[in-house]
C-alpha positions in Angstrom: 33.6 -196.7 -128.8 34.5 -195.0 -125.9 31.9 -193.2 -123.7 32.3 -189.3 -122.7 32.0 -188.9 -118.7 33.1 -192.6 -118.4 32.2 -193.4 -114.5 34.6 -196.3 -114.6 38.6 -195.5 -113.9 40.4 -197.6 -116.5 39.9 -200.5 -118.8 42.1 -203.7 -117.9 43.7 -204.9 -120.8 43.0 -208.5 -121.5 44.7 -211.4 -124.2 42.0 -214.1 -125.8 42.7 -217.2 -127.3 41.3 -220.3 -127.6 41.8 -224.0 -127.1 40.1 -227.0 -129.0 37.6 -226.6 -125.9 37.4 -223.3 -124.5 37.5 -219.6 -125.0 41.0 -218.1 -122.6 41.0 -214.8 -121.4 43.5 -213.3 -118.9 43.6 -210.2 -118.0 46.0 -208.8 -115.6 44.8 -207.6 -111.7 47.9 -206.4 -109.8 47.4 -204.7 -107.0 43.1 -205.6 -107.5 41.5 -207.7 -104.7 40.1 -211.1 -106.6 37.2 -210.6 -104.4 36.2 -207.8 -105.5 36.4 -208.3 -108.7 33.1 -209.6 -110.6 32.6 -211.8 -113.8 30.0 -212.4 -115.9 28.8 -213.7 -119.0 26.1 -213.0 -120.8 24.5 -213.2 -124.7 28.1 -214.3 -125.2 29.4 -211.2 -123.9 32.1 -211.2 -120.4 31.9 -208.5 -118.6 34.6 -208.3 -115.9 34.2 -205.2 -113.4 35.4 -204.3 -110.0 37.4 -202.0 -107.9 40.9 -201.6 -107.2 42.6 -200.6 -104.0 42.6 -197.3 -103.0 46.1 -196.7 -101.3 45.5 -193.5 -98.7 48.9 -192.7 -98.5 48.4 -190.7 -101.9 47.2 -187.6 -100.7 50.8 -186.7 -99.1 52.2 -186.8 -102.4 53.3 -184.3 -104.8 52.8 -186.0 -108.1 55.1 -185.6 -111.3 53.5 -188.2 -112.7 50.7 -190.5 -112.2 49.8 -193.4 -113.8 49.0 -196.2 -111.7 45.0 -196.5 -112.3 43.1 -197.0 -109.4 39.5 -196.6 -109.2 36.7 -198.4 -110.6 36.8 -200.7 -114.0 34.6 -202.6 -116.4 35.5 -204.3 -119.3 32.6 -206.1 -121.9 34.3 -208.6 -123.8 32.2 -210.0 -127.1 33.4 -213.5 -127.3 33.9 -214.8 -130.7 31.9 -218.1 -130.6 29.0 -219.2 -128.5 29.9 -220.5 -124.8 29.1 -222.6 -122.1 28.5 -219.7 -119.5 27.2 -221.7 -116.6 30.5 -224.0 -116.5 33.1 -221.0 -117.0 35.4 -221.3 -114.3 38.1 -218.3 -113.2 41.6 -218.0 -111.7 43.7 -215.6 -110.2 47.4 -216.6 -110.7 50.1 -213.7 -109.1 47.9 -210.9 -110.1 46.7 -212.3 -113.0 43.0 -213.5 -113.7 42.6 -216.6 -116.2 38.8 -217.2 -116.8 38.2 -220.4 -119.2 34.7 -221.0 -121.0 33.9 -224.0 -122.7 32.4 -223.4 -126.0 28.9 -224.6 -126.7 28.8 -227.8 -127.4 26.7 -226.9 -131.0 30.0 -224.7 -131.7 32.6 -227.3 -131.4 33.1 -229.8 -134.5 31.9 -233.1 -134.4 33.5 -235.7 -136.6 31.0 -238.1 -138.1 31.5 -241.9 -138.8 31.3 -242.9 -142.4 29.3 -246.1 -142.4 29.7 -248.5 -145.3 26.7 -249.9 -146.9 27.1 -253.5 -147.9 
């Protein structure tokens, strides 16, 4: 669904997958300072936003083509099982961001012990 007059520059694309523990997202950020860069999870939702660097060079050029996105960007991930928000943790790894999220504990399967009545 995209929005019409969308203030943000781009969308970063991201991969998801997950582990027996956690949820995995990375999403690449070259040429994006880490710092600036918020996450966020909510209602099982991740919302990564930030800027990228605006080089100032650019206005001397003549462009043919131009599409190295700068600007502003959101992305709002819905994440397909319920999480751990509060112990997510995120990395940035040459440019690109790993963030890991435990799955709720209620979401992960827990393997009963059959007792045997004697």
């Amino acid at each position: 669904a995209s929005v019409r007059g969308n203030q943000f520059g781009f969308t970063p694309a991201v991969d998801m997958y997950e582990d027996k523990d956690n949820i995995v997202i990375e999403t690449q950020l070259a040429g994006i300072d880490p710092d600036k860069v918020d996450v966020s999870i909510e209602n099982n939702v991740l919302c990564i936003k930030g800027e990228s660097e605006k080089k100032s060079e650019v206005d001397d050029k003549n462009y043919y083509r131009k599409e190295i996105r700068r600007g502003s960007f959101f992305r709002s991930i819905p994440l397909p099982t319920k999480v751990d928000g509060d112990s997510a943790s995120a990395v940035n790894e040459e440019g690109v961001l790993k963030i890991t999220i435990p799955k709720a504990p209620e979401v992960k399967p827990k393997s009963i012990k059959i007792q045997s009545k004697k």
